[in-house]
mmCIF entry with sequence, helices, sheets and N, C-alpha, C, O atoms, coordinates in Angstrom:
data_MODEL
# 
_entry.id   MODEL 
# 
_entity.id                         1 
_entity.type                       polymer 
_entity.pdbx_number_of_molecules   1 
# 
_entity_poly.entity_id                      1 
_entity_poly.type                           'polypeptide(L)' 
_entity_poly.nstd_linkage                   no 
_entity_poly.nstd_monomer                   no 
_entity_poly.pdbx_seq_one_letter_code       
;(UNK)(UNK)(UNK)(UNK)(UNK)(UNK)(UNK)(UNK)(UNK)(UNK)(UNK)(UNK)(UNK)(UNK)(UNK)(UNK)
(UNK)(UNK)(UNK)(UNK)(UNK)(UNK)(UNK)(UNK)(UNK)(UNK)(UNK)(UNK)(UNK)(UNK)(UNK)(UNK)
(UNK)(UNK)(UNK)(UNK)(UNK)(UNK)(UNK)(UNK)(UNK)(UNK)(UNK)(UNK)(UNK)(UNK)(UNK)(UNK)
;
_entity_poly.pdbx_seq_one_letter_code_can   XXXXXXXXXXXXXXXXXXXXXXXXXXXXXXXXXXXXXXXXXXXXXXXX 
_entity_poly.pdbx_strand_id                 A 
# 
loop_
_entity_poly_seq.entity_id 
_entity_poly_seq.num 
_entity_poly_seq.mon_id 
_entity_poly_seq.hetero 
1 1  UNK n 
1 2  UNK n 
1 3  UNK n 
1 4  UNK n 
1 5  UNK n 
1 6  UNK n 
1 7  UNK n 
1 8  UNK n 
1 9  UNK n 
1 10 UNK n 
1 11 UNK n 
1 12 UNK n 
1 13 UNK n 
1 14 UNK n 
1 15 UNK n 
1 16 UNK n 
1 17 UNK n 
1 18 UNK n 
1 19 UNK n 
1 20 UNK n 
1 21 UNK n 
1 22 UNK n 
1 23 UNK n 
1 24 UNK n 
1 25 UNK n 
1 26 UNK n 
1 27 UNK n 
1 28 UNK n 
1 29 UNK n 
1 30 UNK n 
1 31 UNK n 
1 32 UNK n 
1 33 UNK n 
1 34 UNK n 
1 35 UNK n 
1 36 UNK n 
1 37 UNK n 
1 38 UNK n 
1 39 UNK n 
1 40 UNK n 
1 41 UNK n 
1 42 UNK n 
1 43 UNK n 
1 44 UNK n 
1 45 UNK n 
1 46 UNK n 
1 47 UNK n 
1 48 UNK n 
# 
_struct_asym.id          A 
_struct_asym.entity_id   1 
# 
loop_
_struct_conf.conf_type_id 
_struct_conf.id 
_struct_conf.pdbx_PDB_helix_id 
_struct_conf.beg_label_comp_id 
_struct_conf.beg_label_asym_id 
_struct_conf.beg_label_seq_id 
_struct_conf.pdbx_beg_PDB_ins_code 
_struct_conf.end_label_comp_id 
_struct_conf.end_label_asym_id 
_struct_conf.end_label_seq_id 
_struct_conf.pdbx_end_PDB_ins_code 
_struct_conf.beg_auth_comp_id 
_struct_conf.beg_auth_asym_id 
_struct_conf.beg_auth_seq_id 
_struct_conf.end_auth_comp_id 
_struct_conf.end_auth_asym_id 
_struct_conf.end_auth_seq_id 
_struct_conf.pdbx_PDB_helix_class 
_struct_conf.details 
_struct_conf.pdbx_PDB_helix_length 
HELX_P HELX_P1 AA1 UNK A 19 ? UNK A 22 ? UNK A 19 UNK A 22 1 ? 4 
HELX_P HELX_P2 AA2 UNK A 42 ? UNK A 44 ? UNK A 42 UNK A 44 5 ? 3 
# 
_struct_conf_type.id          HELX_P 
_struct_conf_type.criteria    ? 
_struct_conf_type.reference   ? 
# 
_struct_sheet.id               AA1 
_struct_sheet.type             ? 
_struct_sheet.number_strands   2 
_struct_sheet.details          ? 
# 
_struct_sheet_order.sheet_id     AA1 
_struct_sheet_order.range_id_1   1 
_struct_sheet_order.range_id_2   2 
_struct_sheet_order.offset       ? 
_struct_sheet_order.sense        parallel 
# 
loop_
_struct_sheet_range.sheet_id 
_struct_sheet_range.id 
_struct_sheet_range.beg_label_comp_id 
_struct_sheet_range.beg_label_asym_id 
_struct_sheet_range.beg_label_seq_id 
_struct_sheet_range.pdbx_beg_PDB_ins_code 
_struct_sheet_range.end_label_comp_id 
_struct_sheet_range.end_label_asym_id 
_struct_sheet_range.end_label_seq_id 
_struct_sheet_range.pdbx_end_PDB_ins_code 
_struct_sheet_range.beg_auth_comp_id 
_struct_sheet_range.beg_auth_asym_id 
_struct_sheet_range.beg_auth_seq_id 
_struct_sheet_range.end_auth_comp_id 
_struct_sheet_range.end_auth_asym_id 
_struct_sheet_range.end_auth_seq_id 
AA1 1 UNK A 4  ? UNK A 8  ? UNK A 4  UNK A 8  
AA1 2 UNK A 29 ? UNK A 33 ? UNK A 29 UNK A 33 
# 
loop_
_atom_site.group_PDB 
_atom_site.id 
_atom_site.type_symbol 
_atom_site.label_atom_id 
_atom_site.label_alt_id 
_atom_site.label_comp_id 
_atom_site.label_asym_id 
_atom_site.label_entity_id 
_atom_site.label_seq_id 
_atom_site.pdbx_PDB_ins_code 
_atom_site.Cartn_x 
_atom_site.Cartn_y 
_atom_site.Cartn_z 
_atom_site.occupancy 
_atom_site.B_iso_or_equiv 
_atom_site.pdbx_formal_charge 
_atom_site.auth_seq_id 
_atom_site.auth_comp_id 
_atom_site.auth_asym_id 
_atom_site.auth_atom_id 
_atom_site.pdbx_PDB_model_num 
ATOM 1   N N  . UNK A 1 1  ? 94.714  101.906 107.035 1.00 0.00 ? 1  UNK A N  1 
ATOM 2   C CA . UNK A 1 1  ? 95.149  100.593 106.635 1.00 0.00 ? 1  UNK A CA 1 
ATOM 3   C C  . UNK A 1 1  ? 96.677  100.556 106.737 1.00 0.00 ? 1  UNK A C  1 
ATOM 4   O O  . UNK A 1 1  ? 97.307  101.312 105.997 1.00 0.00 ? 1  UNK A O  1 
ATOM 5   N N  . UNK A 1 2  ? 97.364  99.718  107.617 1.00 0.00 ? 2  UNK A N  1 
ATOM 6   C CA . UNK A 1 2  ? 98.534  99.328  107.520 1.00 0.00 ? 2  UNK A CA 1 
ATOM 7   C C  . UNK A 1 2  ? 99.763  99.116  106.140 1.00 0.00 ? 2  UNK A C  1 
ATOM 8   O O  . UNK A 1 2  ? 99.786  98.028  105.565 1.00 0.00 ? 2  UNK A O  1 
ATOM 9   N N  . UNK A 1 3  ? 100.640 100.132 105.748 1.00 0.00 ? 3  UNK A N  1 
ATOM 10  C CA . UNK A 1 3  ? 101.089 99.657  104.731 1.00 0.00 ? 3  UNK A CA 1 
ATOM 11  C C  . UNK A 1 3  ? 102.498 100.108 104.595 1.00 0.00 ? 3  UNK A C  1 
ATOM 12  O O  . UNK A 1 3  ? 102.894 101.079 105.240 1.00 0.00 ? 3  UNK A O  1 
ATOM 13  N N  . UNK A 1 4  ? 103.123 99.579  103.945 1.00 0.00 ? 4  UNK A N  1 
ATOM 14  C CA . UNK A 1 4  ? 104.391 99.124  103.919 1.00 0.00 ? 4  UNK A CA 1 
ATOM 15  C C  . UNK A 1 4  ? 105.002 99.044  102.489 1.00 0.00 ? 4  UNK A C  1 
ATOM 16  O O  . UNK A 1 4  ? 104.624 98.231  101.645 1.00 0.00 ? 4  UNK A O  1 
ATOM 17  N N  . UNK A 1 5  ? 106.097 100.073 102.277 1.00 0.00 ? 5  UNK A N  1 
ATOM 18  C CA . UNK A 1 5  ? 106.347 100.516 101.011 1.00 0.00 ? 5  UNK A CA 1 
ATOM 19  C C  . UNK A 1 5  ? 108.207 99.909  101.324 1.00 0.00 ? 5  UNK A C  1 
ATOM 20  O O  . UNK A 1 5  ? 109.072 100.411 102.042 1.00 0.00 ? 5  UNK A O  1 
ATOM 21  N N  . UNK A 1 6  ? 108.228 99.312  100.898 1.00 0.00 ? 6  UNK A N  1 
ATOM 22  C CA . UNK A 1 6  ? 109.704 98.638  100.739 1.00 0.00 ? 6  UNK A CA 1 
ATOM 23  C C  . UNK A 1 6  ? 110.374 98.314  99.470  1.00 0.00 ? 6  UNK A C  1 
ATOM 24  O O  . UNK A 1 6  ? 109.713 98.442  98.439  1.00 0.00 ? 6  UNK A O  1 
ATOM 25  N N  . UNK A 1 7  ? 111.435 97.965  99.408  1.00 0.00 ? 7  UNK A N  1 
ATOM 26  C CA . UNK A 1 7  ? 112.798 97.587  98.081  1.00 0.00 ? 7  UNK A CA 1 
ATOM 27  C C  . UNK A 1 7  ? 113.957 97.350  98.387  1.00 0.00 ? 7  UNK A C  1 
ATOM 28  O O  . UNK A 1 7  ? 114.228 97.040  99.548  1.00 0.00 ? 7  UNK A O  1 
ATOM 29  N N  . UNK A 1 8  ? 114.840 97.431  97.496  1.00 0.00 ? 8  UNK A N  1 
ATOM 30  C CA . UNK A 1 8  ? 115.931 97.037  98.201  1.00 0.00 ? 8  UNK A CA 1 
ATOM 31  C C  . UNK A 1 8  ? 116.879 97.816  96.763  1.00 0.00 ? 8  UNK A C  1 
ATOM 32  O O  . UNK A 1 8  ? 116.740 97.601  95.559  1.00 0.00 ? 8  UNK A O  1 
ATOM 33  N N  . UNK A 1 9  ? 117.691 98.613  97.373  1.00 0.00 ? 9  UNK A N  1 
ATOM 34  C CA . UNK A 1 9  ? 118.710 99.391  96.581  1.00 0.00 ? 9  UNK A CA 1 
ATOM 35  C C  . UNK A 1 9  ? 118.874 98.583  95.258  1.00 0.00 ? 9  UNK A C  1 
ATOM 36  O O  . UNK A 1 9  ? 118.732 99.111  94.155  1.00 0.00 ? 9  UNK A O  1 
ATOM 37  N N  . UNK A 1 10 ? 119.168 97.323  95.430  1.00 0.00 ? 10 UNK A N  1 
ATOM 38  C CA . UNK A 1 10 ? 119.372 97.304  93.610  1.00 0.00 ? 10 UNK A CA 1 
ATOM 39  C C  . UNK A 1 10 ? 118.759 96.761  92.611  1.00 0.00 ? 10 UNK A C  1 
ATOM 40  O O  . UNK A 1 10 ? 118.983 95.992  91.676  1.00 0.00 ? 10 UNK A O  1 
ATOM 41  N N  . UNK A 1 11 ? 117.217 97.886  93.445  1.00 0.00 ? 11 UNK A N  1 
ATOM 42  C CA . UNK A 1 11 ? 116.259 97.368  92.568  1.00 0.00 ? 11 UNK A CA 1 
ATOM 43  C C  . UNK A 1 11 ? 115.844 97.849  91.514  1.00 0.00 ? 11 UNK A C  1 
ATOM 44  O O  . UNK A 1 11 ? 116.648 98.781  91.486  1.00 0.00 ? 11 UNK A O  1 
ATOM 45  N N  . UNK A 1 12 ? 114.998 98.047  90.234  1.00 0.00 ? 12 UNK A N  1 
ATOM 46  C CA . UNK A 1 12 ? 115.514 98.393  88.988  1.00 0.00 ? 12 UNK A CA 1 
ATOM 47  C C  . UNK A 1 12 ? 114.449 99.703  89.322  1.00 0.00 ? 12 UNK A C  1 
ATOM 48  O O  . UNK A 1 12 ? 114.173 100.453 88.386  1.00 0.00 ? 12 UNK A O  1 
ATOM 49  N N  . UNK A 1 13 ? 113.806 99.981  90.798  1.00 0.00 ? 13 UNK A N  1 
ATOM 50  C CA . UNK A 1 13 ? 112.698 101.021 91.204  1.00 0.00 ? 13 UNK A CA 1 
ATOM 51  C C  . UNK A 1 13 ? 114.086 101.855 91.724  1.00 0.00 ? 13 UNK A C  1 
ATOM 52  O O  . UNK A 1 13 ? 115.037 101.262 92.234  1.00 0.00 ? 13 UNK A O  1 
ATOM 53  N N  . UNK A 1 14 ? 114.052 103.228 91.526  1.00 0.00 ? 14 UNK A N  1 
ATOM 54  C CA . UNK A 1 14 ? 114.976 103.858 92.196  1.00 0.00 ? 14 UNK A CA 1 
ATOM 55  C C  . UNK A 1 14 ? 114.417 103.844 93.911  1.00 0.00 ? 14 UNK A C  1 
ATOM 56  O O  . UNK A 1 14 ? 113.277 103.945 94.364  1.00 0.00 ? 14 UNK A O  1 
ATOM 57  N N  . UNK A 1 15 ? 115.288 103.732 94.361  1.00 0.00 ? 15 UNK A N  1 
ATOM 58  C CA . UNK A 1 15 ? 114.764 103.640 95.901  1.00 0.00 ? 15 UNK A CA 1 
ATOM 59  C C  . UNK A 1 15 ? 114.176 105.100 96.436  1.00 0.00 ? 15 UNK A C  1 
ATOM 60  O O  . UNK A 1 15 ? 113.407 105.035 97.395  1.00 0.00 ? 15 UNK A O  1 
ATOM 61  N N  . UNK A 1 16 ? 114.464 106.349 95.917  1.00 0.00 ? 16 UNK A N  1 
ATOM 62  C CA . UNK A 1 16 ? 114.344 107.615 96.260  1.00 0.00 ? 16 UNK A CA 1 
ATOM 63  C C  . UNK A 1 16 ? 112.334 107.241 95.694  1.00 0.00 ? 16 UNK A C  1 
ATOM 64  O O  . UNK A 1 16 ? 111.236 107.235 96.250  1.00 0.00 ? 16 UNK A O  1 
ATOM 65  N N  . UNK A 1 17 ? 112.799 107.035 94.537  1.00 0.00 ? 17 UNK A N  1 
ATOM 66  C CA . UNK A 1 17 ? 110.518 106.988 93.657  1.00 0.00 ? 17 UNK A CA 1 
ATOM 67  C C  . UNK A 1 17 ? 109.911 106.107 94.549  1.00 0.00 ? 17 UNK A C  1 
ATOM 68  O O  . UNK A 1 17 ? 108.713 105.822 94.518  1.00 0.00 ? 17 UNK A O  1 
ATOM 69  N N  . UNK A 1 18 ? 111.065 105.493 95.675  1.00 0.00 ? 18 UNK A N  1 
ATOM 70  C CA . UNK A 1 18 ? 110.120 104.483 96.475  1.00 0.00 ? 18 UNK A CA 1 
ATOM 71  C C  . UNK A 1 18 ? 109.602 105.153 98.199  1.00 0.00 ? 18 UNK A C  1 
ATOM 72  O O  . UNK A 1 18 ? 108.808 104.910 99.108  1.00 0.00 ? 18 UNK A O  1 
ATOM 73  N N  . UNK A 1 19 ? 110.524 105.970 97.875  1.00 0.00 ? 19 UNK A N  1 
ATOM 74  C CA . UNK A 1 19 ? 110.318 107.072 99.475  1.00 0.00 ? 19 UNK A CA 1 
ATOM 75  C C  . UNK A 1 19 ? 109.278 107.875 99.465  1.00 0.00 ? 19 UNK A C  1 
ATOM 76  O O  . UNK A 1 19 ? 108.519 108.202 100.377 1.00 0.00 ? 19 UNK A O  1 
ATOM 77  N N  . UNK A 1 20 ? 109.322 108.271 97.943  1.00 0.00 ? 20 UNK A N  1 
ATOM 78  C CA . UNK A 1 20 ? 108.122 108.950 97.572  1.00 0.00 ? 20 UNK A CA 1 
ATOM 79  C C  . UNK A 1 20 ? 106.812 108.589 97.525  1.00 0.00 ? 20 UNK A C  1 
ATOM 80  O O  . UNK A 1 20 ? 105.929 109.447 97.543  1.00 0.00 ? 20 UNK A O  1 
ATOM 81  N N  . UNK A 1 21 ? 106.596 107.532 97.471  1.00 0.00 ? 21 UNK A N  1 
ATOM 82  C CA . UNK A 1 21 ? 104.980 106.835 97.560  1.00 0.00 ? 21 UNK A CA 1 
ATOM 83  C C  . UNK A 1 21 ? 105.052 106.434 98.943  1.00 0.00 ? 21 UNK A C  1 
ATOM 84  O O  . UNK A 1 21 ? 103.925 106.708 99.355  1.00 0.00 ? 21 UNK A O  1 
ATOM 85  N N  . UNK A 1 22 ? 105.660 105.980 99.841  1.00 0.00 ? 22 UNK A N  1 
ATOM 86  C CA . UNK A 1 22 ? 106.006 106.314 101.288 1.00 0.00 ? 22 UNK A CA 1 
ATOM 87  C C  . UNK A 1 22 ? 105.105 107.461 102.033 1.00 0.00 ? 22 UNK A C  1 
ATOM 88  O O  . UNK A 1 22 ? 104.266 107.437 102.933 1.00 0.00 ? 22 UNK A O  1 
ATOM 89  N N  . UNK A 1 23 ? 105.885 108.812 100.944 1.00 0.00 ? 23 UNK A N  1 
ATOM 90  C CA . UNK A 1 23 ? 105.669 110.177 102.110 1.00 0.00 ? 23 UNK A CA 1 
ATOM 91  C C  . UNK A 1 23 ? 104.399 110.766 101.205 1.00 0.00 ? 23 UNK A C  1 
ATOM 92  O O  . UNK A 1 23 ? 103.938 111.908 101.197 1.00 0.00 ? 23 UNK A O  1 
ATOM 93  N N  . UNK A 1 24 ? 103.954 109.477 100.373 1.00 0.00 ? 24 UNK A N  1 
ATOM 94  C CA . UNK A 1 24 ? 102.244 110.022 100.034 1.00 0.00 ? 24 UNK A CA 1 
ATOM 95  C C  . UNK A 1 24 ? 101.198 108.899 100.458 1.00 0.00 ? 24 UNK A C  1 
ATOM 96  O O  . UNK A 1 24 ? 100.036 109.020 100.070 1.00 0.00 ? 24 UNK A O  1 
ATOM 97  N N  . UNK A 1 25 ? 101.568 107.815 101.239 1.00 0.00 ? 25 UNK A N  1 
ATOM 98  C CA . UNK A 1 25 ? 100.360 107.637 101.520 1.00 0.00 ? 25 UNK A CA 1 
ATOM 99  C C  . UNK A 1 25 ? 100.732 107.852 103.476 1.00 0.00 ? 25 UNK A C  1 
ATOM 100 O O  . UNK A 1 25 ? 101.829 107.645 103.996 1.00 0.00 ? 25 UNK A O  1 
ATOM 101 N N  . UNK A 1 26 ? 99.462  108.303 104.202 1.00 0.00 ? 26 UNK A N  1 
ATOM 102 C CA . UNK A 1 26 ? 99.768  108.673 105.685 1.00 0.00 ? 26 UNK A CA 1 
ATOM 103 C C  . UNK A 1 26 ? 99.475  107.666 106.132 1.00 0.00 ? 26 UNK A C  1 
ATOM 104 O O  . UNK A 1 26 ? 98.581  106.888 105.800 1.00 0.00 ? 26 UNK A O  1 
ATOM 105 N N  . UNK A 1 27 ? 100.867 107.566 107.618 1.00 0.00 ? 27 UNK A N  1 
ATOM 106 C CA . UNK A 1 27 ? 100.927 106.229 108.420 1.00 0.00 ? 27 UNK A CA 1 
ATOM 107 C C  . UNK A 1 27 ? 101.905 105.310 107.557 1.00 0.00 ? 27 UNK A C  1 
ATOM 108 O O  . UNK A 1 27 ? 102.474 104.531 108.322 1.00 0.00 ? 27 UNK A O  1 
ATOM 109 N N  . UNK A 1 28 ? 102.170 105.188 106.670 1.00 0.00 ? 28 UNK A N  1 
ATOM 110 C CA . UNK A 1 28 ? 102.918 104.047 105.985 1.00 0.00 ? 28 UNK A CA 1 
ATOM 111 C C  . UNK A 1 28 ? 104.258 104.039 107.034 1.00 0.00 ? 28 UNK A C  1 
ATOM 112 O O  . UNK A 1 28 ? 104.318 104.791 108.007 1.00 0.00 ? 28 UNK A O  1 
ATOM 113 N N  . UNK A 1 29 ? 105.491 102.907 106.617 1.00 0.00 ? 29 UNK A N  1 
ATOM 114 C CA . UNK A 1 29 ? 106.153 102.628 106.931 1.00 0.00 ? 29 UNK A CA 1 
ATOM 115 C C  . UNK A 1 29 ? 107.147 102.349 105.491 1.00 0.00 ? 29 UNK A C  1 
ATOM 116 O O  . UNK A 1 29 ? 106.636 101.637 104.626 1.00 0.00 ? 29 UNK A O  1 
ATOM 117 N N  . UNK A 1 30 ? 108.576 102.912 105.232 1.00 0.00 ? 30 UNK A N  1 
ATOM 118 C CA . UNK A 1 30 ? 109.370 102.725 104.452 1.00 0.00 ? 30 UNK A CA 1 
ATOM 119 C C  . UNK A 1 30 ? 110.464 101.699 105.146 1.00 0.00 ? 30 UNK A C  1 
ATOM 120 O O  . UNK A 1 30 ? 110.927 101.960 106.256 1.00 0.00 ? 30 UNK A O  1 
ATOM 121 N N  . UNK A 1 31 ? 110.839 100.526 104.421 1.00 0.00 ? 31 UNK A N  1 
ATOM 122 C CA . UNK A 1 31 ? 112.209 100.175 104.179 1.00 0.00 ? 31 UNK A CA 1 
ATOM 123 C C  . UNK A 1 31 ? 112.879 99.383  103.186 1.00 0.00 ? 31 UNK A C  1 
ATOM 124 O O  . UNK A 1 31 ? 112.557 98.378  102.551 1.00 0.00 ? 31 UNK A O  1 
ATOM 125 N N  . UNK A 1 32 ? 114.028 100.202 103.233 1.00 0.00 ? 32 UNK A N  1 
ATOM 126 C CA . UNK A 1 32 ? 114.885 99.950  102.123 1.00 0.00 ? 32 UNK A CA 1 
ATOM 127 C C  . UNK A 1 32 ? 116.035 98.801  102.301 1.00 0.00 ? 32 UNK A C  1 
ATOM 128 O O  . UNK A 1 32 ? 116.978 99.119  103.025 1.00 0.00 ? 32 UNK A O  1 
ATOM 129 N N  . UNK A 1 33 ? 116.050 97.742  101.825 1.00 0.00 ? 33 UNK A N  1 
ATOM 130 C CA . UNK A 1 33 ? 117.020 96.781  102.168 1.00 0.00 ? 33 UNK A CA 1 
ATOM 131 C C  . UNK A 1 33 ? 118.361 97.206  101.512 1.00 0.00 ? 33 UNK A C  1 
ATOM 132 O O  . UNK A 1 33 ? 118.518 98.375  101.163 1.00 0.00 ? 33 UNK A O  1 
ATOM 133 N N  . UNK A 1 34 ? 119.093 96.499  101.382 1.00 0.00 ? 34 UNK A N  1 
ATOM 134 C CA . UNK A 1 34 ? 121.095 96.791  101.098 1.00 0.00 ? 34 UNK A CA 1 
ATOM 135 C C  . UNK A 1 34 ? 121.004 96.330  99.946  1.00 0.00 ? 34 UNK A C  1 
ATOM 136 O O  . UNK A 1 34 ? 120.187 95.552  99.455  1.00 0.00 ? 34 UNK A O  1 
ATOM 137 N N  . UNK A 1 35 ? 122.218 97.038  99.366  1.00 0.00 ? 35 UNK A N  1 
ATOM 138 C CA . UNK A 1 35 ? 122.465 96.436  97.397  1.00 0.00 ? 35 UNK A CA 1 
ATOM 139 C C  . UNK A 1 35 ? 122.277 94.753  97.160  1.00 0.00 ? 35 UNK A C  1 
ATOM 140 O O  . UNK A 1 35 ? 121.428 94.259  96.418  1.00 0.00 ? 35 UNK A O  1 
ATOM 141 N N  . UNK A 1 36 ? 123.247 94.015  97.950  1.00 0.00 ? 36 UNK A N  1 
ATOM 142 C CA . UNK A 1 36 ? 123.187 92.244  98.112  1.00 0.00 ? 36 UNK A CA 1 
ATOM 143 C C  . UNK A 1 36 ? 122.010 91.601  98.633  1.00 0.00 ? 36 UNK A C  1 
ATOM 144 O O  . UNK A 1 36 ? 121.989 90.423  98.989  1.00 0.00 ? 36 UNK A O  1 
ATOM 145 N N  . UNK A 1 37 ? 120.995 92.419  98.675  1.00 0.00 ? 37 UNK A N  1 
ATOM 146 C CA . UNK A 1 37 ? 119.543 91.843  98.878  1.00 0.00 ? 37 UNK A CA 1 
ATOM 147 C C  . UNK A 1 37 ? 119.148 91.308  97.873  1.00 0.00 ? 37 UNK A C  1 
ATOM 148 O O  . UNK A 1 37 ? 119.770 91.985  97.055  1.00 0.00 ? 37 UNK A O  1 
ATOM 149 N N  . UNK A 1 38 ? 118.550 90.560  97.250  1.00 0.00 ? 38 UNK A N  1 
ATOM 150 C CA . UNK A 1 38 ? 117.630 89.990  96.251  1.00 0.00 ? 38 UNK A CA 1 
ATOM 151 C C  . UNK A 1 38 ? 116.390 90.968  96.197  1.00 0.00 ? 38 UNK A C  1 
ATOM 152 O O  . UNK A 1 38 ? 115.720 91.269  97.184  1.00 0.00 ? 38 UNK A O  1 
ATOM 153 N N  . UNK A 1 39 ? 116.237 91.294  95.273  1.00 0.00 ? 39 UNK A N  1 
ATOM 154 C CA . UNK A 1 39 ? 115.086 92.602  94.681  1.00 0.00 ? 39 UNK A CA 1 
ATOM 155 C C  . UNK A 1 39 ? 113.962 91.633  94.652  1.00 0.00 ? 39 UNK A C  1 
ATOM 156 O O  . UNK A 1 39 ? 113.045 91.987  95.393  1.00 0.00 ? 39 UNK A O  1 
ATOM 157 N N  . UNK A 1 40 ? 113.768 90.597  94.068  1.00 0.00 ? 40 UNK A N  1 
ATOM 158 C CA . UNK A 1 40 ? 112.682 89.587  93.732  1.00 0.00 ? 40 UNK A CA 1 
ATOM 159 C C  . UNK A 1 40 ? 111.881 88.298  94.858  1.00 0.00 ? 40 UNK A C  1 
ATOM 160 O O  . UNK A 1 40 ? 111.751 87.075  94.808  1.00 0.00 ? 40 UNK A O  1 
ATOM 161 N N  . UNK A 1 41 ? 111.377 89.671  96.070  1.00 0.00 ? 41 UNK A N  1 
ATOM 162 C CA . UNK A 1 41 ? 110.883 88.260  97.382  1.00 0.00 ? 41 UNK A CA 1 
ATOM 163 C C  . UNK A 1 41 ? 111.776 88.896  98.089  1.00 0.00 ? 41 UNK A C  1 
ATOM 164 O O  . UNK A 1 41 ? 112.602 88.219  98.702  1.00 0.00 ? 41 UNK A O  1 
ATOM 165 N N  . UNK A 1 42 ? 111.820 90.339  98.170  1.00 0.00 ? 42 UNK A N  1 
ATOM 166 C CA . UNK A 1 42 ? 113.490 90.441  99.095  1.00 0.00 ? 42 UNK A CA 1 
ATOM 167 C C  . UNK A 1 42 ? 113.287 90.439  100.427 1.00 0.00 ? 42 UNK A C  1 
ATOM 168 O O  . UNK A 1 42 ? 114.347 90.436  101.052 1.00 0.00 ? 42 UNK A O  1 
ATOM 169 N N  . UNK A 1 43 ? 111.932 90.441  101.348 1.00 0.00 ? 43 UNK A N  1 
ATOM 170 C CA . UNK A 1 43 ? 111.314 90.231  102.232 1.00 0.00 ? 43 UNK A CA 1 
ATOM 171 C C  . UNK A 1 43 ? 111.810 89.045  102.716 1.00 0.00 ? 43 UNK A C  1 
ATOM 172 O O  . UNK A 1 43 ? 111.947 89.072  103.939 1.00 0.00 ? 43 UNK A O  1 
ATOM 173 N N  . UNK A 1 44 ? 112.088 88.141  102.256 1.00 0.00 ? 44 UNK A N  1 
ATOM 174 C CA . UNK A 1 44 ? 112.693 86.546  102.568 1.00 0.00 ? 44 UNK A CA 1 
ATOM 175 C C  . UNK A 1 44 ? 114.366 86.936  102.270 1.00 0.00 ? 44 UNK A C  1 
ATOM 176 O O  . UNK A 1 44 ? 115.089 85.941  102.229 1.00 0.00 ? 44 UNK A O  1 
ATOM 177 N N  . UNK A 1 45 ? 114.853 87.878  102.122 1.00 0.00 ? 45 UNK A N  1 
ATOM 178 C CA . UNK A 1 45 ? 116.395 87.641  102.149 1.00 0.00 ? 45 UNK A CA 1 
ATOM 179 C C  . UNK A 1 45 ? 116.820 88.029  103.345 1.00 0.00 ? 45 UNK A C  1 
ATOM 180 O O  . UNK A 1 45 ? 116.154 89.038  103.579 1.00 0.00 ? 45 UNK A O  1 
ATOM 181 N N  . UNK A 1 46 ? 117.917 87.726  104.735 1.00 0.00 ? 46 UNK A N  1 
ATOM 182 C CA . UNK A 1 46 ? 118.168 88.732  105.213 1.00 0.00 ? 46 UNK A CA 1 
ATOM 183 C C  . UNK A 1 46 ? 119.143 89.688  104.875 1.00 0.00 ? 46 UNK A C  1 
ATOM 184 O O  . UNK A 1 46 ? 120.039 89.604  104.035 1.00 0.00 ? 46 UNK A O  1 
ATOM 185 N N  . UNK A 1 47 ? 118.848 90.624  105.650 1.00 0.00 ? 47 UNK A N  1 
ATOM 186 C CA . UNK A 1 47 ? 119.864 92.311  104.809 1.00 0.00 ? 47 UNK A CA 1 
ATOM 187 C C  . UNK A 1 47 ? 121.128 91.768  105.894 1.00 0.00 ? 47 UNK A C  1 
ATOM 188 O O  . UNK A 1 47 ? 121.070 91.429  107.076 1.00 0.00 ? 47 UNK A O  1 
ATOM 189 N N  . UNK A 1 48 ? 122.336 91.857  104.878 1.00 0.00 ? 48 UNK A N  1 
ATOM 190 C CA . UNK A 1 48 ? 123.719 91.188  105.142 1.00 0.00 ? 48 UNK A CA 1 
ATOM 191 C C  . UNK A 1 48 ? 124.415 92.429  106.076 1.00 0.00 ? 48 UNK A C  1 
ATOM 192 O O  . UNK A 1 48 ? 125.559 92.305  106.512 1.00 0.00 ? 48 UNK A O  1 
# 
C-alpha cells in the first residue's frame, strides 16, 4: 500500500520520530517540509 509519512520541521512531531515510522513501514516515502511551512494542512502550503 502506498504511503507517505510527512511534516514539516516546526511541527510539534519531532521530525527525526517522523523518519522513524518512515524506516518502519517498507516502500513508504518520507518528506519533510521547511520551518515557514504551516504544520496544520501543510500539504497545501508551498515549501518557501
Amino acid at each position: 500500500m502506498p504511503t507517505l509519512v510527512y511534516g514539516g520541521r516546526s511541527s510539534i512531531v519531532p521530525w527525526r520520530a517522523m523518519r522513524w515510522v518512515h524506516e518502519q513501514v517498507p516502500g513508504s516515502e518520507f518528506m519533510l517540509l521547511g520551518r515557514k511551512v504551516g504544520v496544520h494542512g501543510s500539504f497545501l502550503n508551498p515549501d518557501p
